[in-house]
C-alpha positions in Angstrom: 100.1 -26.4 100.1 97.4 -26.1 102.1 98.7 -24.0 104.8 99.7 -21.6 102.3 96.2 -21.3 100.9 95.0 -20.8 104.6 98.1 -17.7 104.8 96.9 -16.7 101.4 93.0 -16.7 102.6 93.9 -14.7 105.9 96.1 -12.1 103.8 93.0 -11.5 102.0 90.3 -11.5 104.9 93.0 -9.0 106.7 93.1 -6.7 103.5 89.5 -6.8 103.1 88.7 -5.8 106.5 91.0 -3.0 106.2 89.5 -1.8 103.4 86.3 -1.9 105.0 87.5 -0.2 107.9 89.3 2.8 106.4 86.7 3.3 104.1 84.0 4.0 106.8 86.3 6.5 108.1 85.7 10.4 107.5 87.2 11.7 104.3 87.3 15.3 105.6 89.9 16.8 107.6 90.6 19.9 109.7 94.4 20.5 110.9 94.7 23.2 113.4 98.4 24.0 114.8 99.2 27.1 116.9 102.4 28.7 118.7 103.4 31.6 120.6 106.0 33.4 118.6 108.7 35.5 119.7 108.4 38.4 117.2 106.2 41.4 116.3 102.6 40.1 114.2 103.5 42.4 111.2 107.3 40.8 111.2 105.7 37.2 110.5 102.9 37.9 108.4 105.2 39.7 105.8 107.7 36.9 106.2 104.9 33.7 106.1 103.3 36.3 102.9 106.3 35.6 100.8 106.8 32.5 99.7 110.5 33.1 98.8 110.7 32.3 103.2 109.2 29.2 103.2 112.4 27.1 102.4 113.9 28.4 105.7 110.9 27.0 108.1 108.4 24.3 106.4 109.7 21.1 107.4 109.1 18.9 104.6 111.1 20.8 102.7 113.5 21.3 104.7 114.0 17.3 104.4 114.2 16.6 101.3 117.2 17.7 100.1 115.7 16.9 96.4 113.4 19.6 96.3 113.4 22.0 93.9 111.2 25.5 93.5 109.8 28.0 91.4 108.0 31.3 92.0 105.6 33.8 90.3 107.6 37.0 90.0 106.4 38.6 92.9 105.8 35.6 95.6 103.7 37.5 98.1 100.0 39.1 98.3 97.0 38.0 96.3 97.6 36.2 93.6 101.2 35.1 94.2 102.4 31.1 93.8 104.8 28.7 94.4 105.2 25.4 93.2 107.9 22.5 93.9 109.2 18.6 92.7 110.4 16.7 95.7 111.5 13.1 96.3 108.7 12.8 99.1 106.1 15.2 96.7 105.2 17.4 94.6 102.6 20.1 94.4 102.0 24.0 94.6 100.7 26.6 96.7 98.4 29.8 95.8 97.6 33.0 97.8 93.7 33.6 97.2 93.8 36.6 100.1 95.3 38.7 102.6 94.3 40.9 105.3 98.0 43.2 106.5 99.5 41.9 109.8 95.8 39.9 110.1 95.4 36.6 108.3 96.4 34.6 105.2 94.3 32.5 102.8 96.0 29.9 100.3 94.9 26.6 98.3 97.1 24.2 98.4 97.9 21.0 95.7 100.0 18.3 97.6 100.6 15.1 96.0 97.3 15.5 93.7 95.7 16.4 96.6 93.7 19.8 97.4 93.4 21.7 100.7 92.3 25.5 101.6 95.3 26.8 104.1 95.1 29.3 106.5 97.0 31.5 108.7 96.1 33.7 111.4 98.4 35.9 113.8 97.1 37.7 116.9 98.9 39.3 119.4 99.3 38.1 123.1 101.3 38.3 126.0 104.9 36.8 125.2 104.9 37.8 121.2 101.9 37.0 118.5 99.9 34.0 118.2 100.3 32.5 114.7 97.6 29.8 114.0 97.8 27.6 111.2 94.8 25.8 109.6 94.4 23.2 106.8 91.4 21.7 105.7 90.6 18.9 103.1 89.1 15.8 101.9 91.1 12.6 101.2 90.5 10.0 98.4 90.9 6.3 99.0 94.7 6.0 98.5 95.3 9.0 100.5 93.3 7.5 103.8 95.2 4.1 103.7 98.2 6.1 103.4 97.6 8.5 106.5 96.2 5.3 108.6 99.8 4.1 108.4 101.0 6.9 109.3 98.8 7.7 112.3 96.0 9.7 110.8 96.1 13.1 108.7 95.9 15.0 111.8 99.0 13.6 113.6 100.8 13.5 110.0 100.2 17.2 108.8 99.6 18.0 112.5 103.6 17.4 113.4 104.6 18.6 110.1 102.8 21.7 111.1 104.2 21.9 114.6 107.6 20.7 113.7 107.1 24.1 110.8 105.6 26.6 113.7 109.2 25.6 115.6 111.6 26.6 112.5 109.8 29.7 112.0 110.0 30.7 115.8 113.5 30.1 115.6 114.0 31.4 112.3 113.0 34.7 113.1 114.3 35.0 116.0 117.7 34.6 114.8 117.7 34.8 111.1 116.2 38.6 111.5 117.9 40.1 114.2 121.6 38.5 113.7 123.3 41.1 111.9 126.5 43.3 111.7 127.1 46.8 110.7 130.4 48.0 109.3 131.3 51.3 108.2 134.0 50.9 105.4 134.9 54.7 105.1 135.3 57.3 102.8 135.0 56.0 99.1 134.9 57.1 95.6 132.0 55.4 93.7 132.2 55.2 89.7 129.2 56.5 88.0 127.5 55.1 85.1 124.4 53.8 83.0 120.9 52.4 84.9 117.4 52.1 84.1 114.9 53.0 86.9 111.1 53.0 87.3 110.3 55.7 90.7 107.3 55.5 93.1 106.4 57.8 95.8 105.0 55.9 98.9 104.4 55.5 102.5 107.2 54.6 104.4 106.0 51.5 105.9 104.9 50.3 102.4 108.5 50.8 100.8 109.4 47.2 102.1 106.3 45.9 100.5 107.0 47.9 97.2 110.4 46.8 96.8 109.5 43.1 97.0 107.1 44.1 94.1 109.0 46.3 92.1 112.8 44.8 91.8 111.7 41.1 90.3 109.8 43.4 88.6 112.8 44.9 86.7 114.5 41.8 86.6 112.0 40.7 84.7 111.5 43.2 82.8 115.6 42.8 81.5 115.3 38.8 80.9 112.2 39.8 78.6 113.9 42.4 76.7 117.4 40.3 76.3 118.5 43.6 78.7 122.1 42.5 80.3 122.5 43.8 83.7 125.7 45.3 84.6 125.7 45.0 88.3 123.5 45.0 91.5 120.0 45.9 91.8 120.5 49.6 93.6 117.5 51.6 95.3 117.7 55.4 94.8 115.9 57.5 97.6 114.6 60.7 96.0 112.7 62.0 98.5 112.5 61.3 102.1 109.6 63.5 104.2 108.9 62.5 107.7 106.7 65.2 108.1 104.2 64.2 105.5 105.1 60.4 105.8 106.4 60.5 102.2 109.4 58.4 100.4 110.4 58.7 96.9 112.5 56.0 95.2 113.5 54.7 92.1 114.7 50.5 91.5 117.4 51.0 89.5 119.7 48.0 87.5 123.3 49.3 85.8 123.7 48.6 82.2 126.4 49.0 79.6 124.9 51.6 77.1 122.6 54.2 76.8 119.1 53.7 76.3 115.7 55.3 75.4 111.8 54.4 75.8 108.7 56.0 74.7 107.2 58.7 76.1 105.0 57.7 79.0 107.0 54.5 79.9 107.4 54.0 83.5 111.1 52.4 82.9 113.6 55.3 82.6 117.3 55.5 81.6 119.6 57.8 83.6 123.6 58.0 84.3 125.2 58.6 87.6 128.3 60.8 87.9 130.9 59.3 89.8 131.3 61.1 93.6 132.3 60.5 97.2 130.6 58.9 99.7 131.0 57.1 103.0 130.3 53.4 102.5 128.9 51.1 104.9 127.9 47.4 104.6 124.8 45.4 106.5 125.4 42.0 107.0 121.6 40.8 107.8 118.4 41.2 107.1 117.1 44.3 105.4 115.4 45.7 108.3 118.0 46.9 109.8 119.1 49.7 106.8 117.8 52.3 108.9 120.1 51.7 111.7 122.8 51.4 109.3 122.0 55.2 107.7 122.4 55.9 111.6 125.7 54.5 112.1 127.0 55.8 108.8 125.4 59.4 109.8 127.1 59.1 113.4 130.2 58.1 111.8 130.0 61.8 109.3 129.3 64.0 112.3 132.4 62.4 114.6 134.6 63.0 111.6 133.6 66.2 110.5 132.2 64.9 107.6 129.5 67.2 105.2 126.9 65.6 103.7 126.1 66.6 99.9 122.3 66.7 99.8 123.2 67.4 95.5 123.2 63.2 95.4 121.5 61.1 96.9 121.8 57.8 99.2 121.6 54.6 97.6 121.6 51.0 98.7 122.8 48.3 97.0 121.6 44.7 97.3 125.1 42.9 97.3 123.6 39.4 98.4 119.5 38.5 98.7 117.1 36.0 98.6 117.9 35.0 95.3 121.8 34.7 96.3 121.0 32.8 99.7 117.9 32.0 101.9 118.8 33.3 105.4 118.5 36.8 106.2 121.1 36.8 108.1 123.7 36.4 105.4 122.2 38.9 102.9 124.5 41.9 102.1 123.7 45.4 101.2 125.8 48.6 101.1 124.9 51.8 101.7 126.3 54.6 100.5 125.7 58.6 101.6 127.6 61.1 99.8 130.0 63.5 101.2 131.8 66.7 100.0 135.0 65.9 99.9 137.8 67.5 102.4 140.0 70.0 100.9 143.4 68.9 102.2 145.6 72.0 102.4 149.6 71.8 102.4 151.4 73.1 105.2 153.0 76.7 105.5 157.2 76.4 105.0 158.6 78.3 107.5 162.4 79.4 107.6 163.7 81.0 109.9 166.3 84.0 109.0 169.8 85.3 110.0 167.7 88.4 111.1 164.5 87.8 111.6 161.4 85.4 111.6 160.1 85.2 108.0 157.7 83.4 106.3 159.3 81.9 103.0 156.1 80.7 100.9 152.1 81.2 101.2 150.0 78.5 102.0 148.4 76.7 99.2 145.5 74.2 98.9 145.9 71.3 96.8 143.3 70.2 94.8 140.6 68.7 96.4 140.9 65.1 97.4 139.5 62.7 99.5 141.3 62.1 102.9 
C-alpha cells in the first residue's frame, strides 16, 4: 500500500514538473518550409490559389480518409474559403490577399486553433521557389500536445514538407499528363442554354472561368433551374492583335426562358451543325494545343472551317467530377462546312461510239 502511494506521489511530482516545464516554454510559433519546384511561378500560384487543389497535395488530408470539404463558390482570390471535418481535425481556411504569380495570405482555424499562413513563390534556377510560412500562438493543451509530438515546428514543419513534396509531384505529373484525340467529323444537336458573356484578356480567361461557371451553377440551384447537360464555354471573339477574348458560360436547359432587361444571364438556342470533335484527356491547359491538333487535323483533310458558328468546349469531367487534372475531360468542338459528296458519272459504252448515258449529279449535302 505504501509503495503504491510512493508510485502515486511520483506520478504526480512527474506531471507537475511537466506542467511546469511546458508552461515556461514560448507560446508563439513561426513555421517556415521551402522547396524548389519544378514548374513555372504562375502554374503554382493559381493552383495553391484555389482551394479546390488542396486535396491533391496537403498531407493531412490526404491521410485521413474521413475528411470531408466544403467551399465558397468561387475557392480562389480574396475572400475565398474552405472548411473541413476530419477524424484527426477540424477547421477552415480563409484567403485575406493575393498578389498574381507573387504571394498568398490566409488565416487559418485548426483544431480551435488560429494561425496567419503564408505563401511565397520566386523564381530560381531549377523552377520557382515556393516558401510556405505559418505563424501562431498555442494555448496550454495545444503545447503539451506538440511536446509529445516533437515541438510545433517539427510537427507542422514535416506536415509542411511532406505537403511541398505532393505538390512538386503533383504538378509535375497531374498537369502535364494528358492525351489528345481527335474523334472526327460529327453532327452536334442544337438546343436551349443560358449564358452570361465577358470580354477579357486572354491570360485572365482561366481566371474568369474559375469565377464565372460555379457562378452559374449557382445561379441554377438558387432558381430551382435543372441543367440539361455540361457546362459549355462559347468563344465569341478571339483577337490576338488587340489581346481580346470574348466568351459566354453557357449551361443547356430543357425550355425556353426570358429575364429582364439588363440581366447579365441570357437565354439563347443553338442550331444543330457539323463539327470536328476532339477530346482532352488532362488538365485544361492544354485546350490550346488541342484547337491545334483539331485545326491540323481540318487542313490535312481538306476540311473548311465555318467562321458562321463558333468553337465551344465542353467540360465533360472537372474538379467537381474528380480531383486530378489529369483525368479531367473536355471536348472541343470546331465547326466545319460539310463536304458535298457527289455521285459518280455512269458511263456506257456503245455499239458505235463512246457515250455518256446520264449527267453527274450531287447528292444532297452530307457529312463524309
Amino acid at each position: 500500500m505504501r509503495i503504491l502511494k510512493y508510485l502515486l506521489l511520483l506520478i504526480l511530482l512527474l506531471f507537475i514538473g511537466l506542467s511546469v516545464f511546458v508552461s515556461t516554454q514560448k507560446a508563439n510559433f513561426d513555421v517556415v518550409r521551402s522547396k524548389i519546384i519544378k514548374s513555372p511561378k504562375a502554374t503554382i500560384y493559381n493552383y495553391v490559389n484555389d482551394y479546390r487543389n488542396w486535396e491533391t497535395f496537403g498531407t493531412w488530408i490526404i491521410e485521413d480518409k474521413g475528411i470531408s470539404f466544403n467551399y465558397s463558390n468561387v475557392s480562389s482570390g480574396k475572400g475565398a474559403f474552405c472548411s473541413w471535418e476530419g477524424n484527426d481535425s477540424d477547421g477552415n481556411l480563409t484567403t485575406l490577399f493575393v498578389k498574381e504569380n507573387d504571394s498568398i495570405s490566409q488565416k487559418m482555424i485548426s483544431n480551435g486553433e488560429e494561425s496567419s499562413v503564408s505563401w511565397k513563390f520566386k523564381d530560381t534556377i531549377g523552377g520557382t521557389k515556393v516558401t510556405w510560412t505559418s505563424k501562431g500562438k498555442l494555448d496550454f493543451k495545444s503545447k503539451i500536445l506538440a511536446f509529445f509530438n516533437g515541438g510545433i515546428n517539427s510537427t507542422v514543419g514535416d506536415t509542411y514538407e511532406k505537403s511541398l513534396a505532393n505538390l512538386d509531384k503533383t504538378l509535375d505529373y497531374e498537369l502535364n499528363t494528358h492525351t489528345i484525340k481527335v474523334n472526327g467529323i460529327v453532327n452536334r444537336q442544337g438546343g436551349f442554354y443560358l449564358k452570361q458573356s465577358i470580354v477579357c484578356k486572354e491570360k485572365s480567361v482561366a481566371k474568369n472561368l474559375k469565377i464565372l461557371v460555379p457562378r452559374m451553377k449557382k445561379f441554377f440551384e438558387k432558381n430551382d433551374i435543372v441543367m440539361n447537360g455540361k457546362p459549355f464555354i462559347i468563344y465569341n471573339k478571339y483577337d490576338r492583335t488587340n489581346d481580346l477574348i470574348g466568351l459566354s458560360v453557357c449551361i443547356p436547359v430543357k425550355d425556353s426562358l426570358r429575364f429582364s432587361a439588363g440581366s447579365d444571364i441570357e437565354w439563347a438556342d443553338m442550331k444543330p451543325y457539323t463539327a470536328v470533335k476532339s477530346t482532352l484527356t488532362g488538365d485544361y491547359s492544354h485546350t490550346q494545343k488541342t484547337w491545334n491538333t483539331t485545326y491540323n487535323y481540318l487542313a490535312k483533310n481538306k476540311l473548311v472551317r465555318n467562321t458562321s458558328q463558333q468553337i465551344i468546349e465542353v467540360y465533360v469531367k472537372g474538379i467537381d467530377d474528380v480531383k486530378q487534372p489529369s483525368k479531367w475531360v473536355t471536348e472541343v468542338y470546331v465547326p466545319i462546312f460539310p463536304k458535298a459528296v457527289v455521285k459518280k458519272s455512269v458511263y456506257k459504252k456503245s455499239s458505235d461510239s463512246t457515250s455518256v448515258i446520264g449527267t453527274p449529279t450531287p447528292t444532297e449535302i452530307q457529312t463524309p
